[in-house]
VMD Tcl script that draws the C-alpha trace (Angstrom):
set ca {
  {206.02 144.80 66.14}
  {206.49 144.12 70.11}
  {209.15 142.76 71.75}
  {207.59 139.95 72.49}
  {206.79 139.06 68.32}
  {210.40 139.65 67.79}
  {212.33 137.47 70.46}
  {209.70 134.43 69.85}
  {210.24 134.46 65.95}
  {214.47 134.68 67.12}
  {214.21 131.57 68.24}
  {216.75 128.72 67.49}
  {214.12 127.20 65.15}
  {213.59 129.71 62.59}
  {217.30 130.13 62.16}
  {217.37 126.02 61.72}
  {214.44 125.75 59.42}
  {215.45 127.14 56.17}
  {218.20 124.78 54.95}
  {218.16 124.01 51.50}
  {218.35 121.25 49.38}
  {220.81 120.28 46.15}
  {219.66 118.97 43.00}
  {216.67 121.13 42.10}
  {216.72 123.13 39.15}
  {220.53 123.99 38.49}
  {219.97 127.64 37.78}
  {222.75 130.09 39.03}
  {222.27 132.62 41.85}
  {220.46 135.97 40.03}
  {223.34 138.21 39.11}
  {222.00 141.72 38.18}
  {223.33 143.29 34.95}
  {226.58 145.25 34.65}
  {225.41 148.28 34.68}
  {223.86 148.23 37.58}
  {226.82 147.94 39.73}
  {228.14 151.03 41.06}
  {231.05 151.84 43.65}
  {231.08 151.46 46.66}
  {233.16 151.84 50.17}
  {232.77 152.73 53.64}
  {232.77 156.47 52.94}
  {230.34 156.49 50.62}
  {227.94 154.26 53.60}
  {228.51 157.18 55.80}
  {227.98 159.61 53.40}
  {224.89 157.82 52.64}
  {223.78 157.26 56.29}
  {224.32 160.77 57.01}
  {222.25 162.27 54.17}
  {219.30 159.94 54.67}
  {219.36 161.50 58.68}
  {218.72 164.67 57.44}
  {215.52 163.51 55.22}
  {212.06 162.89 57.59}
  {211.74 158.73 58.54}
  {210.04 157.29 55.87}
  {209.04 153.49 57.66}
  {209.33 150.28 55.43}
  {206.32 148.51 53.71}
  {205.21 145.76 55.35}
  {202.48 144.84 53.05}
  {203.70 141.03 52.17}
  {201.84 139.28 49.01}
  {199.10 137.62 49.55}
  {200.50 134.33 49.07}
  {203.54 135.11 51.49}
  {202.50 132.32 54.38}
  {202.35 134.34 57.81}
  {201.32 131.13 59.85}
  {204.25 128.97 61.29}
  {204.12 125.83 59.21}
  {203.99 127.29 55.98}
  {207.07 129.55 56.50}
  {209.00 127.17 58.01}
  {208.40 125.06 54.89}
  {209.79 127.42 52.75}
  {213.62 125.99 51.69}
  {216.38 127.87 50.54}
  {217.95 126.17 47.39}
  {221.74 125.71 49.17}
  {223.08 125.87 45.41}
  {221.79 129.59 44.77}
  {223.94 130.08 47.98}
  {225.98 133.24 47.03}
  {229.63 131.98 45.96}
  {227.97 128.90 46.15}
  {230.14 128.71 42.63}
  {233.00 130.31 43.39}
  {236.43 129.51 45.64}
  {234.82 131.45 48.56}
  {235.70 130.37 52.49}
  {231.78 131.66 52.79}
  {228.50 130.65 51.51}
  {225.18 132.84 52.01}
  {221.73 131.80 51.78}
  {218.86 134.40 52.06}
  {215.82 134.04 54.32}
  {211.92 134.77 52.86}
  {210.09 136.86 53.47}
  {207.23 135.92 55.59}
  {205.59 134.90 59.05}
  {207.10 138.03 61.66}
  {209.19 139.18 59.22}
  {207.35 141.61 56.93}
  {210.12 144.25 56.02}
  {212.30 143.75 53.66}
  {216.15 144.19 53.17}
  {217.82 145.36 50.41}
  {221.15 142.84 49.58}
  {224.30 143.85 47.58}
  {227.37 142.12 46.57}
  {230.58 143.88 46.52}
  {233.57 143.04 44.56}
  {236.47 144.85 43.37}
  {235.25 148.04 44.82}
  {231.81 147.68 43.14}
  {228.25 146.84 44.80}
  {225.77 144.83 42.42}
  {222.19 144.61 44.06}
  {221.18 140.69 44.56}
  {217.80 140.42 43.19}
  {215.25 138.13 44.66}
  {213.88 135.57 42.98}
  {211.08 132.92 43.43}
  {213.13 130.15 41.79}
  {215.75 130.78 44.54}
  {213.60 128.58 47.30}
  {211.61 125.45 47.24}
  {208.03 126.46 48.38}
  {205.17 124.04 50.08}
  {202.54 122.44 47.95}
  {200.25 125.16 49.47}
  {201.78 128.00 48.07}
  {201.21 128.39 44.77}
  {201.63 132.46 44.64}
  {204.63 133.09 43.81}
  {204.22 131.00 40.17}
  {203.72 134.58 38.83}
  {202.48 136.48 41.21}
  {203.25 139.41 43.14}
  {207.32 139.17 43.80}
  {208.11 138.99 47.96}
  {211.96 139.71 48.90}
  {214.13 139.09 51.79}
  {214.18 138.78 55.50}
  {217.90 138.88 55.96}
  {220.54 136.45 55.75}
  {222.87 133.43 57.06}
  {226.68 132.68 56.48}
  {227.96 128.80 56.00}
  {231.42 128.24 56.25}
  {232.94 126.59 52.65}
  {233.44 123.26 53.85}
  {230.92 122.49 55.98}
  {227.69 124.55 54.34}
  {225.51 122.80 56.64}
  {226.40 124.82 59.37}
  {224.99 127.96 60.45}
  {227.75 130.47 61.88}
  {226.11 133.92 62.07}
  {222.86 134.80 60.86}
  {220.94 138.29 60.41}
  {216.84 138.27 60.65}
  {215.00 141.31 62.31}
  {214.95 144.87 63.17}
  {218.61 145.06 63.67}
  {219.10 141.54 65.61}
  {221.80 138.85 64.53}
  {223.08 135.87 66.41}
  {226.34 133.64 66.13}
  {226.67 130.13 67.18}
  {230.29 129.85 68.51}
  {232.85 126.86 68.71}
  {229.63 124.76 69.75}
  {227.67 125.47 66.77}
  {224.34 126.31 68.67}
  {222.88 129.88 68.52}
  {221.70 131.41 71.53}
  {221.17 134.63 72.76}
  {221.43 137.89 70.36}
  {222.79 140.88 69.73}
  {221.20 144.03 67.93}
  {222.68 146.87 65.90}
  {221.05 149.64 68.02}
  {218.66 149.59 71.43}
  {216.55 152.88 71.79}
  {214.51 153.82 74.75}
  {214.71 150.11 76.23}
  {213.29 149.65 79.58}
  {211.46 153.14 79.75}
  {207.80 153.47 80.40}
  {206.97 154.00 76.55}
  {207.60 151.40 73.79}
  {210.97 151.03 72.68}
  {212.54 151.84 69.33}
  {213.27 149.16 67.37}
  {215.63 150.26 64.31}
  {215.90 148.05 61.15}
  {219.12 147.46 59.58}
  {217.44 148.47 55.78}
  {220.50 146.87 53.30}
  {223.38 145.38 53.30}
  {226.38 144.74 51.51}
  {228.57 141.56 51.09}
  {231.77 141.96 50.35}
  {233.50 138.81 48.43}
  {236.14 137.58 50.43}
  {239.39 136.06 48.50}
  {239.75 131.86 48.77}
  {242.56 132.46 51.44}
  {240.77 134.90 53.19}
  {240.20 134.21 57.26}
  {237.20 136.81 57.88}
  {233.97 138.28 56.03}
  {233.29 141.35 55.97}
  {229.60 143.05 56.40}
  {228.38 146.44 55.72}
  {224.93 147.72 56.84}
  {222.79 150.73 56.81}
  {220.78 151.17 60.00}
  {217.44 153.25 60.17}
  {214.99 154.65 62.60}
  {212.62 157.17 63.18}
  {215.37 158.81 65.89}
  {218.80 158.01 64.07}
  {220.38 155.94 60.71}
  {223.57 154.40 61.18}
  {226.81 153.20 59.12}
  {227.74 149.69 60.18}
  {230.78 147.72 59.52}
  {230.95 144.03 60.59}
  {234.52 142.08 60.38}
  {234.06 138.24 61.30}
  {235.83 135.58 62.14}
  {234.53 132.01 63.16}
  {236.52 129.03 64.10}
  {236.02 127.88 68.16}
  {235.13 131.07 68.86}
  {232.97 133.83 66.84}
  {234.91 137.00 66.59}
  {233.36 140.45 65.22}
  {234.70 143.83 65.21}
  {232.21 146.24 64.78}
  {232.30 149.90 64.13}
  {228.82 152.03 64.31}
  {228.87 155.27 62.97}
  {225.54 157.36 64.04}
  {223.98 160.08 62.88}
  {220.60 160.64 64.87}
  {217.80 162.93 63.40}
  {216.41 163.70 66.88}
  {217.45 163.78 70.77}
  {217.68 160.09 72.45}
  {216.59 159.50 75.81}
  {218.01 156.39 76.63}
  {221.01 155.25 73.88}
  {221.97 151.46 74.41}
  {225.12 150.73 72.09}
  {225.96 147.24 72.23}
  {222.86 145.67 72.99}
  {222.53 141.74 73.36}
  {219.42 140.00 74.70}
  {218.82 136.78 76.41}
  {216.21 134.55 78.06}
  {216.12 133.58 81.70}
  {213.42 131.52 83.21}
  {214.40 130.19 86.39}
  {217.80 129.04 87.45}
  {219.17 128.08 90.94}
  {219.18 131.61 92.49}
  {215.24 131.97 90.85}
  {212.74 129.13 90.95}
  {209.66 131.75 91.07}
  {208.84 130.36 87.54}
  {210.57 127.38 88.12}
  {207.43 124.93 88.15}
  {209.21 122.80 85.48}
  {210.82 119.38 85.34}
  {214.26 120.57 84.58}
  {216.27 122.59 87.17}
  {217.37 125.54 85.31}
  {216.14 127.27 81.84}
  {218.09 130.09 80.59}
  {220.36 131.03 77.30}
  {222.23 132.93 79.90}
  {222.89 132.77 83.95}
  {224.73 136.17 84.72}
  {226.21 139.43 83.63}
  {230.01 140.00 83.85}
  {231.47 143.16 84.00}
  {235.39 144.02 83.66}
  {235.07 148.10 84.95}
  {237.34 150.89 84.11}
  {239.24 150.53 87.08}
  {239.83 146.95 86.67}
  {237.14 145.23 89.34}
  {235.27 142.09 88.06}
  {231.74 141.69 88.78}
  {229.35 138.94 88.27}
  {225.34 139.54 88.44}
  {223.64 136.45 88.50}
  {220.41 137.00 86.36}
  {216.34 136.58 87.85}
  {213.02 136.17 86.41}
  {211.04 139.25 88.35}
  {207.87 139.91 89.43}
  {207.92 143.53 87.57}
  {209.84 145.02 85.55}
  {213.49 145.73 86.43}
  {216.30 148.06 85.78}
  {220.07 148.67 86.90}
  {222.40 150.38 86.67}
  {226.02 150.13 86.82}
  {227.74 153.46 86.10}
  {231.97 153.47 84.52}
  {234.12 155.46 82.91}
  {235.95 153.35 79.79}
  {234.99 150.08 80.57}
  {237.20 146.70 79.77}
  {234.39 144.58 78.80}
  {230.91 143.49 80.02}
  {228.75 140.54 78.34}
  {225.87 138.22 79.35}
  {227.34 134.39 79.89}
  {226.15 130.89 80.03}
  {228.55 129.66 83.13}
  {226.76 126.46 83.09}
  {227.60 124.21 80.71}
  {227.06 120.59 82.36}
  {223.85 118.93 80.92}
  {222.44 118.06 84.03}
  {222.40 121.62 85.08}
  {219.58 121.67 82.56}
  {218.31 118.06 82.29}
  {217.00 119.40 78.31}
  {217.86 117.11 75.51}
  {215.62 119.37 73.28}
  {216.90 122.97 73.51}
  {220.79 122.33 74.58}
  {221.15 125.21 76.55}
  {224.39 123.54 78.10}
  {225.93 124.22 74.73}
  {224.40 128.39 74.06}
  {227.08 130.17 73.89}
  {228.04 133.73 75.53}
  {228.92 137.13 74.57}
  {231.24 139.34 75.67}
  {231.50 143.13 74.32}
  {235.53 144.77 74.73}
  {235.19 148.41 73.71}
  {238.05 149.43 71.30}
  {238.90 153.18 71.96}
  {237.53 155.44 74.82}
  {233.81 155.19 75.24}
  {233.71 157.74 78.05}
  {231.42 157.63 81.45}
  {228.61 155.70 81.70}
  {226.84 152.83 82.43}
  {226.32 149.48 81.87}
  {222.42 148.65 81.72}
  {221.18 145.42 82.63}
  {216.90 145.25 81.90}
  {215.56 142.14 83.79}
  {211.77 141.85 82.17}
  {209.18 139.38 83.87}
  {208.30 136.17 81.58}
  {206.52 132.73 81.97}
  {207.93 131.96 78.53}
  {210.86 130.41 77.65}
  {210.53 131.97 73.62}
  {210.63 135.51 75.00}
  {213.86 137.06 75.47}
  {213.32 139.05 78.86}
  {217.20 140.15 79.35}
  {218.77 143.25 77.55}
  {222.18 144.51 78.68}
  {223.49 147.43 76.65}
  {225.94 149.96 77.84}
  {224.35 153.72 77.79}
  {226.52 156.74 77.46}
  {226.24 159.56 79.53}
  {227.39 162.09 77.07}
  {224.20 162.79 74.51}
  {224.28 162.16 71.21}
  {222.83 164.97 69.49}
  {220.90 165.52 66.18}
  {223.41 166.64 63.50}
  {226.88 164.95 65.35}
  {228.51 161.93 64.15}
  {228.71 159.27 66.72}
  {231.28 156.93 66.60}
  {231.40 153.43 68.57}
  {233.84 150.74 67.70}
  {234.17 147.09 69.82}
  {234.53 143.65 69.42}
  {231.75 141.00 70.35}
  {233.13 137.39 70.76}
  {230.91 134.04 70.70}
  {232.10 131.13 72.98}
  {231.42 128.53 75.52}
  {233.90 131.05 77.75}
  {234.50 134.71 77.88}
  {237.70 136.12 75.92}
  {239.46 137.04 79.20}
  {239.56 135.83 82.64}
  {240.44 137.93 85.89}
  {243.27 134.95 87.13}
  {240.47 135.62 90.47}
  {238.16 133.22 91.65}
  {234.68 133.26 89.64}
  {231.65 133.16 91.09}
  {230.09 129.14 89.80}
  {226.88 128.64 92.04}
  {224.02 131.39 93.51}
  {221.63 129.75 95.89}
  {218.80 131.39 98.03}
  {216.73 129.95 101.41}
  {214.68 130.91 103.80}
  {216.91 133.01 106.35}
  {218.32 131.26 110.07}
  {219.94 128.65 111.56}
  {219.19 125.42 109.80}
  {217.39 123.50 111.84}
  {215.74 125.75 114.36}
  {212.07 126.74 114.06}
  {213.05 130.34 114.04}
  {211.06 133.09 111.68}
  {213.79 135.18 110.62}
  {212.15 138.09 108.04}
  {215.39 138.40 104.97}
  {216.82 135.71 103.05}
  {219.90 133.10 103.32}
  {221.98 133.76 100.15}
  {224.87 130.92 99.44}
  {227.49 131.77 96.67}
  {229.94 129.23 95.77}
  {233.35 130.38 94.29}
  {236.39 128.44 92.64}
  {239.25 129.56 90.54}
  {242.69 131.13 91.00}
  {244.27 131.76 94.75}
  {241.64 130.21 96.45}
  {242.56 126.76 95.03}
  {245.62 126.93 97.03}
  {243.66 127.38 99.95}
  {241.54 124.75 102.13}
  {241.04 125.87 105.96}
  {238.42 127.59 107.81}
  {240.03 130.97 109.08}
  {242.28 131.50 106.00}
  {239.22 133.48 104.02}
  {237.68 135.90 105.15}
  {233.60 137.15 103.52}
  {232.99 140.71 102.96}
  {229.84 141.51 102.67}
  {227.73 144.90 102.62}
  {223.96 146.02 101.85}
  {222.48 149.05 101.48}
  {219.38 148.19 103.59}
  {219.03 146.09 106.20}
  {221.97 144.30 108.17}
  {224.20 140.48 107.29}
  {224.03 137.81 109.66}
  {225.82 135.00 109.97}
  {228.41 135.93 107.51}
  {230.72 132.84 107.05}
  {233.29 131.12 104.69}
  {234.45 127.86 104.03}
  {236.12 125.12 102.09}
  {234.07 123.16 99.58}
  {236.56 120.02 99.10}
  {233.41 118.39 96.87}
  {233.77 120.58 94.34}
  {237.36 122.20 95.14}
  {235.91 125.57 95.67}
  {234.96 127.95 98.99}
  {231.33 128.25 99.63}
  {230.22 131.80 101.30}
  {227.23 131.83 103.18}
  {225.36 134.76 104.95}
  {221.70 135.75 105.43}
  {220.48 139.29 104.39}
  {217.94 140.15 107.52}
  {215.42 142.44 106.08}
  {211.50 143.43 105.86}
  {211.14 146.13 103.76}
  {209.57 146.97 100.48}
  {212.34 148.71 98.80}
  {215.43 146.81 97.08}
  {218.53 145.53 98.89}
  {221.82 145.80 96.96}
  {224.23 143.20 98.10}
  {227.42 143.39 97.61}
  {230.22 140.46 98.46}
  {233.25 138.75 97.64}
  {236.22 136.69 99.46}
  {239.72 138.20 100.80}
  {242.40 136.95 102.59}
  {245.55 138.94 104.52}
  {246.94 139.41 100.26}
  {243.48 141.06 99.61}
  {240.60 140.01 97.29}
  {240.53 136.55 96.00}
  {237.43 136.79 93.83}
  {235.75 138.45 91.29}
  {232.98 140.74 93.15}
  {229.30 138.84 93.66}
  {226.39 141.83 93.08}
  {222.67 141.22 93.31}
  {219.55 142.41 94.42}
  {216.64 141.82 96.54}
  {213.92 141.61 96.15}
}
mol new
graphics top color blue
foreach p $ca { graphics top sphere $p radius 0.5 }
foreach p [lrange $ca 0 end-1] q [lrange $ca 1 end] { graphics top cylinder $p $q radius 0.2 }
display resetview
């Protein structure tokens, strides 16, 4: 499967379309015989992951039934019976409803319950969804399985909070209760000349949480042809989405290009990029920028673009704070899109929990006319190899929200705006590029004359002209305005932020051109 067949089947939609309904047939949610359950923890995951790195990649089936609908319609017609919901029954804070097999999903997952230190397989079962008049297959034919799976919290079941359908993608909607962009187990090879890796998180297990209980807990086994992994998911919901995540690896092979972390995003156009902006609404994008909180304590914002060709960067650390891809804008007439509410997607930020080393943070910027194809990946890559045999161990915590976790108490960067380079007004050809970057937020409120702020601004090509900063009173922030005056092919890095006599008053504005 592409990339492309993945992030259009992630959308919003297919997460929506599976609700259930009550009333149907009143049969219980399949419970598989006693003796089937065996016991289970996080050792014996590892253990498991580890032994199945050191057998050859055997790749899933992805021969569906027959009667399995892979045309859009029919599988969104397919209906999940909400009272087969696991601890649908039960005193549960959680319900969980499975997702068919079916349309760009054709691999199955294996699903367990655990309880009381013991892991009972769910087994799939027709009877557990309503099907379309169309479908008559599964009436005793072939069985199908599952895609993957959503959670509901207990007193509002109607709601999706975190969902898992894909490779190794899963999404969470936040204090807003709209998904968004998503985030993946594992990224291999991502933004190199060859296809990417995409590994599968095979089975999980669901581990019963107690009627008082604040968090749900998730355990996963990750494979690929280049590594399996031991995941453990710990999540909280409420305003904001909270998961701490620990990924043990054990790869079967050497791995070019290891993205741990990964979340991926859609941007169109936006007011720094109207190349594909031939649209009625002004902006289009789950997410406008990446922030980065480096080792050494700098905050950086890198407004996203929609580019001609394919795009890489690279942003090298040692122990980063924190790095995520946000949605800044969250006014509906930034958007003008009563449909898609991307005012409301929410954004994710990634705080590594333990040492994690040099290297970078990646940020892959991929060319799209389509608003269904998730073009952004941001991952952070490690410079230290993982080799075949080692253990690999990466713990963090990803956090859903209309806001990032942490701010810098600096001014953020809140509008990127490009124009043709000179002096308004004259008839001038200038060859480069006016950039304006509007910033609000922490000292520079206090501030609100010409002379007290100062720009700094470099470039590693080319020279800045007309550098200049100044009070915005309209929207109580400083507006920074400078043109980049350059002709050649190769990228300019810009680099800029705001100072005064104290020193820096703003996070640090990166981007590149062309």
């Amino acid at each position: 499967m592409t990339r492309r067949e993945f992030c259009i089947a992630l959308i919003a939609t297919a997460f929506s379309a599976a609700a259930g309904t009550s009333g149907v047939d009143g049969l219980a949610l399949a419970q598989d015989r006693e003796s089937e359950a065996i016991s289970f923890s996080r050792e014996w995951l590892r253990a498991k992951a580890r032994s199945l790195s050191e057998r050859p990649y055997v790749p899933p089936d992805e021969k569906l039934p027959a009667w399995v609908p892979v045309d859009w319609d029919n599988y969104q017609a397919i209906r999940f019976r909400r009272e087969r919901s696991l601890w649908a029954a039960g005193d549960a804070p959680f319900q969980v409803r499975f997702f068919h097999l079916g349309l760009y999903y054709k691999r199955p997952v294996r699903l367990h319950e655990v309880s009381a230190g013991l892991a009972r397989p769910i087994r799939y079962v027709p009877g557990m969804f309503r099907f379309p008049p169309g479908i008559a297959g599964h009436r005793g034919g072939e069985p199908a399985g599952f895609a993957g799976f959503r959670v509901h919290p207990k007193e509002n079941v109607d709601l999706d909070e975190v969902a898992f359908l894909g490779a190794s993608y899963f999404r969470a909607t936040g204090g807003e209760k709209q998904y968004g962009l998503s985030a993946r187990g594992l990224a291999i090879d991502t933004g190199l000349a060859r296809p990417e890796e995409f590994p599968d998180f095979r089975e999980f297990w669901l581990e019963r949480p107690a009627a008082d209980a604040a968090s749900l807990r998730i355990y996963a086994l990750l494979d690929s042809p280049s590594t399996t992994g031991a995941y453990t998911f710990d999540i909280r919901t409420g305003e904001k989405t909270i998961m701490d995540v620990e990924a043990r690896l054990f790869p079967r092979c050497r791995i070019e290009r290891l993205g741990i972390a990964p979340m991926t995003s859609m941007f169109q156009c936006g007011e720094n990029d109207r190349r594909r902006g031939d649209d009625f609404r002004p902006e289009v994008h789950d997410s406008d920028g990446l922030a980065m909180t480096t080792g050494n304590g700098e905050w950086i914002w890198r407004p996203l673009v929609n580019p001609a060709s394919l795009r890489v960067n690279s942003f090298f650390d040692e122990n980063p704070k924190g790095f995520g891809l946000l949605q800044r804008d969250r006014d509906f007439n930034d958007y003008q899109d009563d449909g898609a509410c991307y005012y409301k997607r929410p954004s994710l930020w990634v705080e590594p929990m333990g040492s994690w080393g040099k290297g970078a943070v990646q940020l892959v910027e991929i060319p799209t006319d389509d608003e269904t194809f998730d073009n952004i990946v941001v991952y952070w890559s490690p410079a230290a190899a993982v080799k075949p045999g080692e253990e690999a161990v990466f713990r963090y915590r990803l956090t859903w929200g209309a806001q990032a976790p942490v701010r810098s108490g600096s001014a953020g960067v809140i509008a990127t705006r490009l124009g043709r380079a000179g002096v308004l007004g004259k008839q001038e050809v200038v060859q480069g590029r006016k950039f304006v970057v509007d910033f609000k937020g922490g000292r520079l409120n206090t501030l609100d004359k010409e002379g007290q702020v100062k720009p700094v601004i470099t470039t590693s090509r080319g020279r800045i002209a007309i550098p200049a900063a100044r009070p915005l009173k309209e929207l109580g922030a400083w507006r920074c305005s400078f043109d980049l005056v350059y002709g050649g092919k190769e990228p300019a890095d810009l680099r800029c932020y705001l100072a005064d006599d104290k020193g820096a008053l703003t996070e640090t504005w990166l981007y590149q051109w062309p």
